[in-house]
C-alpha positions as semicolon CSV with decimal commas, in nm:
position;residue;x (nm);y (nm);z (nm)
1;X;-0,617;1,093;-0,241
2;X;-0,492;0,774;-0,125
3;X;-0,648;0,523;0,128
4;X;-0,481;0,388;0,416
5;X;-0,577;0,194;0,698
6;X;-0,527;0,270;1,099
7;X;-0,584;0,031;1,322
8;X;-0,448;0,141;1,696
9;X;-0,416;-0,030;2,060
10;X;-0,427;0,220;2,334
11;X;-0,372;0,082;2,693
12;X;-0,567;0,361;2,838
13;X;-0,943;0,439;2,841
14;X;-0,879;0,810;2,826
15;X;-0,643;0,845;2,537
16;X;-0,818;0,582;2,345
17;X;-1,164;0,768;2,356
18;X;-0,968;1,042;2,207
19;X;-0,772;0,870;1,953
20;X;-1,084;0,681;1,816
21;X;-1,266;1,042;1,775
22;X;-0,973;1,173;1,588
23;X;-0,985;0,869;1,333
24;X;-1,354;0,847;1,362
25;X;-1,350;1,204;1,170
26;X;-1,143;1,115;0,879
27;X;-1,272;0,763;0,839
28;X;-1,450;0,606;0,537
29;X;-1,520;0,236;0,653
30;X;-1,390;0,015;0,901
31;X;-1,500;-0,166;1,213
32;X;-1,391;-0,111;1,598
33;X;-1,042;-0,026;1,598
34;X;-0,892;-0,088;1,230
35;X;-1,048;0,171;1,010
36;X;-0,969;0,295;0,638
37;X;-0,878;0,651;0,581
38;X;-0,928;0,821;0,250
39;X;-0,688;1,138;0,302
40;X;-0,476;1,371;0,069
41;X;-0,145;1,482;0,137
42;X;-0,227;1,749;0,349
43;X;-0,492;1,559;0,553
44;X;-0,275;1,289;0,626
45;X;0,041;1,599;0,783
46;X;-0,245;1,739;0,978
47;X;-0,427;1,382;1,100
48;X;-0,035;1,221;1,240
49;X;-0,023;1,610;1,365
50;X;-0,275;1,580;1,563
51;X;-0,227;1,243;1,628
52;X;0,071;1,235;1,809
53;X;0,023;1,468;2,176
54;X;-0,237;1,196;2,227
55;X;0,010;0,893;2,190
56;X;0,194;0,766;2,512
57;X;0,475;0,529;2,445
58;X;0,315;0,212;2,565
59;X;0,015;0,288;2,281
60;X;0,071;0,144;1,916
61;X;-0,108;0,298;1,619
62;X;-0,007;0,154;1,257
63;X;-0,067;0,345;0,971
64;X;-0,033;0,191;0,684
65;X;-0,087;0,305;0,317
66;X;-0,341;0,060;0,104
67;X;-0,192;-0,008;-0,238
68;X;-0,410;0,056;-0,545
69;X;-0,337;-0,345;-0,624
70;X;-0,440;-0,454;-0,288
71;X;-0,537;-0,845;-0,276
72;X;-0,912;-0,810;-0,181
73;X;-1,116;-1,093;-0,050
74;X;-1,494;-1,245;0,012
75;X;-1,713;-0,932;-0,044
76;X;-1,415;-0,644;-0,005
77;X;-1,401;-0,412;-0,314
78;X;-1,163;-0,159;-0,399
79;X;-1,415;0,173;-0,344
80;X;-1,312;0,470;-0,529
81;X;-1,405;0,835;-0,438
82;X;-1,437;1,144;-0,662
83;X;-1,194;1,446;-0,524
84;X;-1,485;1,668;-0,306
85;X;-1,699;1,391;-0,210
86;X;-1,870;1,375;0,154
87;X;-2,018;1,015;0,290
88;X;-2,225;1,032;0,535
C-alpha cells in the first residue's frame, strides 16, 4: 500500500460533485479538494479507471505518489496502516 495525494480543479459543478465522491471513497485524510489516498496496486488501476470518463479536458487532477521520506511539517505525521484496516 502506498499513499498518494489527489488534489483536483474541476471547472464544472457537475463533474466535480462526481469526482469528489469518487476520491471521497478511497480517501484517508485530507481537506476540501487535496486529499491523501492510501491504495494498493490494484486500487489505484481501478480508482484512475474510474476516474477518467468523468474528466473533461479543461479539468486538472494531480496524482501524485507520497514518498515514504516525505519532509513533514508543524503537526503532520507520517500515519501508517496495517494491510486490512478500515477508518471510519
Amino acid at each position: 500500500m502506498k499513499s498518494y495525494l489527489v488534489a483536483y480543479d474541476i471547472l464544472c459543478a457537475k463533474r466535480a460533485f462526481k469526482v469528489r465522491k469518487l476520491v471521497y471513497s478511497y480517501t484517508m485524510s485530507g481537506q476540501k479538494s487535496a486529499l491523501e489516498l492510501l491504495l494498493s496496486r490494484q486500487d489505484l488501476k481501478e480508482f484512475l479507471k474510474a476516474l477518467k470518463p468523468l474528466l473533461f479536458e479543461d479539468d486538472c487532477v494531480n496524482v501524485i505518489e507520497i514518498d515514504e521520506d516525505a519532509m513533514l511539517f508543524g503537526k503532520a505525521d507520517n500515519l501508517k496502516y496495517d494491510q486490512g484496516v478500515i477508518i471510519i
